[in-house]
GUMISE-904607 format. One line per 10 residues: number of its first residue (from 1); their letters; for each residue z, y, x of N, C-alpha, C. Coordinates in pm, whole numbers. Layout:
REM GUMISE-904607
NUM	a	Z:Y:X:Z:Y:X:Z:Y:X | ...
END
This chain:
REM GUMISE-904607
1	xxxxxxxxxx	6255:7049:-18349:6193:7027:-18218:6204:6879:-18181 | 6121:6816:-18125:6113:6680:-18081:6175:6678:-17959 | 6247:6526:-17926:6337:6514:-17807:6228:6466:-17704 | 6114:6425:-17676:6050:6426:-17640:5870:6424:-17633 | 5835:6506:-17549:5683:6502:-17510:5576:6366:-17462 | 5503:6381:-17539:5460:6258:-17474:5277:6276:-17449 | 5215:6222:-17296:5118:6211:-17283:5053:6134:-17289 | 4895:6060:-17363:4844:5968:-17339:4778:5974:-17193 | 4725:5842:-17122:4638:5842:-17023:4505:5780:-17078 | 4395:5739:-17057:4317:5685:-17076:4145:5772:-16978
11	xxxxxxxxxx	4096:5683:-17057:3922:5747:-16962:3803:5738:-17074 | 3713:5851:-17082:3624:5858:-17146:3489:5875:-17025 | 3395:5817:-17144:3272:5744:-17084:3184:5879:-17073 | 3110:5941:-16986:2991:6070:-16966:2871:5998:-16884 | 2767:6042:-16989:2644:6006:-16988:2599:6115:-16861 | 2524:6067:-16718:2425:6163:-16678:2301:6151:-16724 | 2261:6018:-16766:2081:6032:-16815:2128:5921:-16944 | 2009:5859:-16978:2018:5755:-17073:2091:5610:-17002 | 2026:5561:-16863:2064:5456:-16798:2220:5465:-16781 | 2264:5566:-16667:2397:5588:-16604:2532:5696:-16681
21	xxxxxxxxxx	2619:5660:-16647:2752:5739:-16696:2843:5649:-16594 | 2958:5726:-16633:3078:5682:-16531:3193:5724:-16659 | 3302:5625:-16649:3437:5680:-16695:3518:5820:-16617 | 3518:5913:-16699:3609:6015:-16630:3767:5991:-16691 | 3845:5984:-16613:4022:5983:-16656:4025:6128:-16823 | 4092:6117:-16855:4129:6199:-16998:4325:6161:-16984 | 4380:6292:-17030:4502:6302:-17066:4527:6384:-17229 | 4621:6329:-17284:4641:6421:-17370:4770:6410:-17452 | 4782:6513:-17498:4971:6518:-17513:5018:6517:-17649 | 5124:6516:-17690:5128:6495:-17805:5154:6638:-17895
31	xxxxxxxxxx	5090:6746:-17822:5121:6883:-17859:4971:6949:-17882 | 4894:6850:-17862:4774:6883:-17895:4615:6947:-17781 | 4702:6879:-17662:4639:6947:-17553:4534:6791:-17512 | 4448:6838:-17430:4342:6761:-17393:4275:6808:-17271 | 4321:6744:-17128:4239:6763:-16993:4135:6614:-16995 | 4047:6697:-16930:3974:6553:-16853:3876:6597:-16764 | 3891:6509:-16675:3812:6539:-16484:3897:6461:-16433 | 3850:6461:-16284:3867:6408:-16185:4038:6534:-16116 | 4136:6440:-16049:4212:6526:-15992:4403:6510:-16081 | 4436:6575:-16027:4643:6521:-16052:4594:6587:-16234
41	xxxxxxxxxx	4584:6503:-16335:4571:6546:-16450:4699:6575:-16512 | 4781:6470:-16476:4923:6485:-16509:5035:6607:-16489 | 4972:6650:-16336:5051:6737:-16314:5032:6876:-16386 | 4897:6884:-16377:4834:7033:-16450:4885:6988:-16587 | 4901:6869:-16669:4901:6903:-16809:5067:6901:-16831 | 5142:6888:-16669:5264:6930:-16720:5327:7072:-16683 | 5216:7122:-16612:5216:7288:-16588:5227:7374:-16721 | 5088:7271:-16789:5031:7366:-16904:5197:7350:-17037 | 5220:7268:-17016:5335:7236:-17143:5458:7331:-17098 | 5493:7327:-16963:5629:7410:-16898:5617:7526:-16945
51	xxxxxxxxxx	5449:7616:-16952:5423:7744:-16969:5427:7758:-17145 | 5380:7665:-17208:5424:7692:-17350:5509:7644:-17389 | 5641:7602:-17324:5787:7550:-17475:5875:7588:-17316 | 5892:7701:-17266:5977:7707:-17137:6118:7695:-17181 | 6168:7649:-17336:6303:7610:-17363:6330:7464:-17378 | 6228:7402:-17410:6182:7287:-17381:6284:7239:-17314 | 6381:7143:-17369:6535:7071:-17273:6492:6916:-17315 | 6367:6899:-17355:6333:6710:-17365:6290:6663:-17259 | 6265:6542:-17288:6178:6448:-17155:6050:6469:-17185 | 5961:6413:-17067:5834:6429:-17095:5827:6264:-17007
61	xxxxxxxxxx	5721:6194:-17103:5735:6050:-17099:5562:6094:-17074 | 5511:6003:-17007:5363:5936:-16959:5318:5782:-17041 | 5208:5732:-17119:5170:5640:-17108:5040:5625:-17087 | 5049:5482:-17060:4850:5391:-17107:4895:5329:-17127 | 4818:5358:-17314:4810:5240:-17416:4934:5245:-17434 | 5030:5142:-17455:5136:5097:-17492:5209:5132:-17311 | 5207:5146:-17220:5262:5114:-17101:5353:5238:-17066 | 5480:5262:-17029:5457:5317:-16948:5471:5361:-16848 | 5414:5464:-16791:5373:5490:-16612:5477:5505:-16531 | 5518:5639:-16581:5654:5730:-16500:5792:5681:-16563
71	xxxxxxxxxx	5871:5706:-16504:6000:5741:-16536:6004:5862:-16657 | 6027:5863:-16755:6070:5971:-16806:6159:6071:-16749 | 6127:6168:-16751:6191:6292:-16670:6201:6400:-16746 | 6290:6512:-16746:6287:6634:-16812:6190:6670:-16800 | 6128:6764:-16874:5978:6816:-16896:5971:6982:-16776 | 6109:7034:-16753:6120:7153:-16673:6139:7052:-16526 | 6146:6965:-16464:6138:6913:-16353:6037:6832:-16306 | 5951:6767:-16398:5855:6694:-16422:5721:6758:-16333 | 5674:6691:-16234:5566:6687:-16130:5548:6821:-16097 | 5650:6888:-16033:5707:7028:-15956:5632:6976:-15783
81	xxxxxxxxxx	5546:7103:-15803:5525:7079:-15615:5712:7144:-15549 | 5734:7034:-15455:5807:7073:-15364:5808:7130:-15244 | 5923:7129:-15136:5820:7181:-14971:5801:7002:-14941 | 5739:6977:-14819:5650:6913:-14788:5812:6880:-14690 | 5793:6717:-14686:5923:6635:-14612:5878:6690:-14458 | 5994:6704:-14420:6024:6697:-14262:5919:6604:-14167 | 5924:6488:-14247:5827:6383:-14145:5710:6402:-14123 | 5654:6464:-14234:5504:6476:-14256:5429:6614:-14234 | 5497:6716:-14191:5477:6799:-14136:5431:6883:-14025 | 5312:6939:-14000:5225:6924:-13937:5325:7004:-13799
91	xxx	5306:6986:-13681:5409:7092:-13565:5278:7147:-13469 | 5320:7266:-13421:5192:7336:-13356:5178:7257:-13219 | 5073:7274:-13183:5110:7174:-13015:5055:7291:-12926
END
C-alpha cells in the first residue's frame, strides 16, 4: 500500500463551436480517478477515495504541476464538511 495519495490539479480546454471553448478545472488522483467541471473538485474526489480504501491511514497530498496546494493531511480527515462556526451563523430575527 502507498503512504500516500496524491491528486493532480490542472484544466482542460472544451470546445462549444469551432471559434469558442473555455478551460474547465480537471482533478485526478493517483488511483486512477478523473473529475472535471466546475465546483469543490477536491472535495468530491476526496469523498470518492474515503469510500474506496476506508483503511486508508496515508496522507492525501494536492498538487499543480510541481506545486503544492494544501497541507498534506490524512486522507480520512481531508476536506470533511464540518458544522458551520458560531460567527457565521445565520440567527432567526
Amino acid at each position: 500500500m502507498t503512504e500516500a495519495i496524491r491528486i493532480t490539479l490542472d484544466s482542460v480546454r472544451v470546445h462549444r463551436n469551432k471559434s469558442e471553448y473555455r478551460n474547465i478545472p480537471r482533478a485526478r488522483s493517483s488511483q486512477g480517478h478523473e473529475l472535471v467541471g466546475d465546483g469543490p473538485l477536491v472535495a468530491r474526489m476526496a469523498a470518492i477515495l474515503r469510500d474506496e480504501n476506508p483503511g486508508f491511514e496515508g496522507l492525501l497530498e494536492v498538487y499543480r504541476g510541481d506545486t503544492l496546494c494544501f497541507i498534506p493531511v490524512l486522507l480520512k480527515r481531508a476536506f470533511l464538511k464540518g458544522p458551520q462556526p458560531q460567527h457565521l451563523r445565520r440567527t432567526a430575527a
